[in-house]
C-alpha positions in Angstrom: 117.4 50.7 88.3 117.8 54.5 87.4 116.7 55.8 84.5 118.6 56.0 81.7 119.1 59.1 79.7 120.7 59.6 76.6 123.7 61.6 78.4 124.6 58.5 80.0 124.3 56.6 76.7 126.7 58.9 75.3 128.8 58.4 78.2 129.1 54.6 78.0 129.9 54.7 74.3 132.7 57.1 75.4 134.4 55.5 78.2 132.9 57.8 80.7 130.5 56.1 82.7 131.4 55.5 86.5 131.8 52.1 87.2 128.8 52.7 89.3 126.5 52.6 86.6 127.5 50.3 84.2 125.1 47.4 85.4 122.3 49.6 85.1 123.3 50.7 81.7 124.1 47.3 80.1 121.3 45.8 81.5 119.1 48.5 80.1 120.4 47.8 76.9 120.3 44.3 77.0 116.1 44.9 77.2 115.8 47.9 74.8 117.2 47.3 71.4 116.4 50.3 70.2 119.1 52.2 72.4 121.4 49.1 72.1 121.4 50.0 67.7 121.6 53.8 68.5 125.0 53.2 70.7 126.2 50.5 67.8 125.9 53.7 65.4 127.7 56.0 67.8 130.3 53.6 68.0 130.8 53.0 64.8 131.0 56.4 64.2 133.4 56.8 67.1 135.6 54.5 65.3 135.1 55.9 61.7 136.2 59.8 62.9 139.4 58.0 64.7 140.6 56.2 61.7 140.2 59.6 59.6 141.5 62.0 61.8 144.2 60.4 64.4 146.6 60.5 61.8 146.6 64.3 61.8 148.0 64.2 65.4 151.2 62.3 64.4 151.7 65.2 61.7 154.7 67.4 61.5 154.5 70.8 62.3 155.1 72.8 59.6 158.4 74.2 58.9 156.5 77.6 58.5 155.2 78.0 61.8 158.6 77.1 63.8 161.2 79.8 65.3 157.7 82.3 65.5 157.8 84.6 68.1 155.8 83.0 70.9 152.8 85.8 70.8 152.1 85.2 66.7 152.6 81.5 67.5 150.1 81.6 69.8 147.4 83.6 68.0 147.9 81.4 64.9 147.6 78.0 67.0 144.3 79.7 68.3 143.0 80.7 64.4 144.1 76.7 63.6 142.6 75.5 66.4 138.9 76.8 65.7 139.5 75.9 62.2 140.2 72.6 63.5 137.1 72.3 65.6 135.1 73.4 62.3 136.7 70.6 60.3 135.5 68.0 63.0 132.3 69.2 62.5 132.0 69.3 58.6 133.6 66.1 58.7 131.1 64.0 61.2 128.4 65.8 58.4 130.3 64.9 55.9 131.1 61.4 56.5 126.9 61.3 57.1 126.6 62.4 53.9 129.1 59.5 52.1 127.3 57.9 49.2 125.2 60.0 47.6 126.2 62.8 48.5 129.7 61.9 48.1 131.6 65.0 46.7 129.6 67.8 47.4 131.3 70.3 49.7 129.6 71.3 52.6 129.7 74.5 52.6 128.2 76.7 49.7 125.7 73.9 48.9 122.4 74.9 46.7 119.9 73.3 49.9 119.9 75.6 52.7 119.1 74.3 56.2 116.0 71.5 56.1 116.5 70.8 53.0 120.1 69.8 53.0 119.8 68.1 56.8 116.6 66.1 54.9 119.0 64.7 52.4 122.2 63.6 54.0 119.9 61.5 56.2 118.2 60.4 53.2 122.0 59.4 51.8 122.8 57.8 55.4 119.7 55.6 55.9 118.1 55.1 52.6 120.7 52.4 51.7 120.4 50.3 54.6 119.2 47.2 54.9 119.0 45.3 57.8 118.6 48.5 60.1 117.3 51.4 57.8 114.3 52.2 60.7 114.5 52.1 64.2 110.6 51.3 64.7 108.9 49.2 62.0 106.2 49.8 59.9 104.5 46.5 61.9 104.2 49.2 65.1 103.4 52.8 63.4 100.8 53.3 66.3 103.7 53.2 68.7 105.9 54.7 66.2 103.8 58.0 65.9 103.2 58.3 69.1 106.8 58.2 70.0 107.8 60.5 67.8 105.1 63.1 68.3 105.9 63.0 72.3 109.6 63.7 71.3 108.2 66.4 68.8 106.1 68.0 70.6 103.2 67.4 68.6 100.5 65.6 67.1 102.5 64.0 64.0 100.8 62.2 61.1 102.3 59.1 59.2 101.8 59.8 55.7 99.6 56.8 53.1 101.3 56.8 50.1 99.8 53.0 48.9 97.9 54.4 46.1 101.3 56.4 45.0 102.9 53.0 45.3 104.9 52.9 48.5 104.3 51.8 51.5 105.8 52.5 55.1 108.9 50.7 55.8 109.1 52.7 59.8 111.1 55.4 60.7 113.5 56.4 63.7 114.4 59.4 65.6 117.3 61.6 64.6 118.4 64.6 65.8 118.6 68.3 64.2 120.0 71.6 64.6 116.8 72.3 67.0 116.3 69.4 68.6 114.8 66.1 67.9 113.7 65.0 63.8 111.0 62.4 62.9 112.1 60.4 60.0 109.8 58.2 57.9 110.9 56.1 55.2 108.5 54.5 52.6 109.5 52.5 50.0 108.3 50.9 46.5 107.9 47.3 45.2 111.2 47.8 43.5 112.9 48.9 46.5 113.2 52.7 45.8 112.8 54.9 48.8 111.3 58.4 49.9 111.7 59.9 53.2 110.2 62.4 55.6 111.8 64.4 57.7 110.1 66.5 60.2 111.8 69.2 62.4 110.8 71.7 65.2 111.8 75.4 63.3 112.7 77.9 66.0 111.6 81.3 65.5 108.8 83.2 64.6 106.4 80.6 63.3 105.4 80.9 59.3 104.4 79.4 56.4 105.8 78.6 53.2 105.1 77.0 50.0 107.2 74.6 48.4 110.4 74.7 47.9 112.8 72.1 45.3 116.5 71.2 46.2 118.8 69.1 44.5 122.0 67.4 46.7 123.5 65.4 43.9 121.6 62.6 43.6 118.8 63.5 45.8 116.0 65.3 45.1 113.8 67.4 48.3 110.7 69.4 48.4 110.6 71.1 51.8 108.3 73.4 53.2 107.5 75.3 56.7 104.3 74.7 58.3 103.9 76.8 61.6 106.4 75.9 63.6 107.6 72.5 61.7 109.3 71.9 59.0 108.6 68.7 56.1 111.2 67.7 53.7 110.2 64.9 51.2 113.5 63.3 49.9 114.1 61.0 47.1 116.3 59.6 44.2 113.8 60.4 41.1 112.9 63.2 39.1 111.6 66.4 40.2 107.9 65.8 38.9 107.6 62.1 40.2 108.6 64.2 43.7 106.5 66.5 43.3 103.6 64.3 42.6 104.2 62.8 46.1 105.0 65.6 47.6 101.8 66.9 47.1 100.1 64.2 48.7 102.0 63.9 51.5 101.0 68.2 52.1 97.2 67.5 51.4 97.3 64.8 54.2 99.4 66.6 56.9 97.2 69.9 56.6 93.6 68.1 55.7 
């Protein structure tokens, strides 16, 4: 069997696959569930952004744009057309960010970069419950390591016990930069933090805290060398903080 990248992944979940290669990509699914639930999400999503948006194509074309010369016509089908494109995009974030974050624009939003990519996968994942982690909290060696090969680093899975949570697992997601370690933790009444870690490109600094607020969903982020952390959660800003602070002192001993 070849191997199997996450290009062809992409490929099967759109109908692009040769024949050739199906076998070899159904049977590697069949024996890795953890790429079989990341092409169930792509297809849902797949299926959510064609419900919203195929309905646009059977639109009329406003009376306001017919009997335009052809050169102005043109040029303004171009302008629409890259507005278009950055509609698609703010929409696949925004439909991400559906739940908690419902209702907050996306552009113009008080949480610059980490911080605001930290919280609409807090708002997608937070609320799941039968797949909120890819790799459980049963296999955090495993997890770690996965995620700091994918990194590009030595990663560190947080204890937050005596804060009162405990690892639920986390998954790989990925960010403007590349791939994003998420951890999620979680107390005995079922309230969640998360941790999202992401490569920073650029000159590599350092930074202090930093507080955000997406509407529901409180993050503390901060830039260590050439990462970035984002602690996300739904409580206050102290009870956060608090955990925050912990989670800093045991990443940078």
């Amino acid at each position: 069997m070849n191997r199997i990248t996450e290009t062809d992944l992409q490929a099967y979940v759109d109908g692009m696959l040769p024949d050739s290669a199906l076998a070899d990509v159904e049977s590697h699914l069949a024996a890795t569930p953890e790429d079989a639930e990341r092409v169930r999400a792509w297809r849902e999503l797949n299926s959510v952004l064609r419900s919203t948006f195929n309905p646009v194509l059977d639109e009329q074309v406003p009376e306001r744009l017919l009997g335009r010369p052809r050169q102005r016509l043109h040029r303004h089908a171009l302008a629409a057309s890259l507005v278009g494109i950055g509609i698609a995009v703010g929409a696949t974030t925004g439909w991400f960010a559906r739940g908690a974050l419902s209702g907050i624009p996306l552009a113009g939003s008080v949480a610059p970069g980490i911080a605001r990519q930290a919280a609409i996968a807090h708002a997608v994942y937070s609320p799941e419950v039968r797949h909120p982690v890819e790799v459980g909290a049963d296999q955090q060696e495993h997890l770690v390591r996965w995620l700091s090969k994918r990194l590009g680093t030595d990663l560190r899975c947080p204890k937050l016990s005596a804060l009162g949570y405990e690892l639920v697992g986390g998954r790989l997601l990925s960010g403007p930069n590349g791939p994003v370690a998420h951890f999620m933790f979680q107390d005995t009444r079922g309230g969640r933090l998360t941790l999202y870690v992401s490569v920073q490109k650029g000159e590599s600094r350092q930074t202090a805290f930093h507080f955000a607020q997406e509407d529901k969903v409180a993050v503390f982020y901060w830039i260590d060398g050439s990462y970035g952390y984002a602690l996300s959660g739904e409580i206050s800003h102290d009870a956060l903080l608090r955990v925050a602070d912990v989670v800093y002192k045991q990443l940078n001993p």
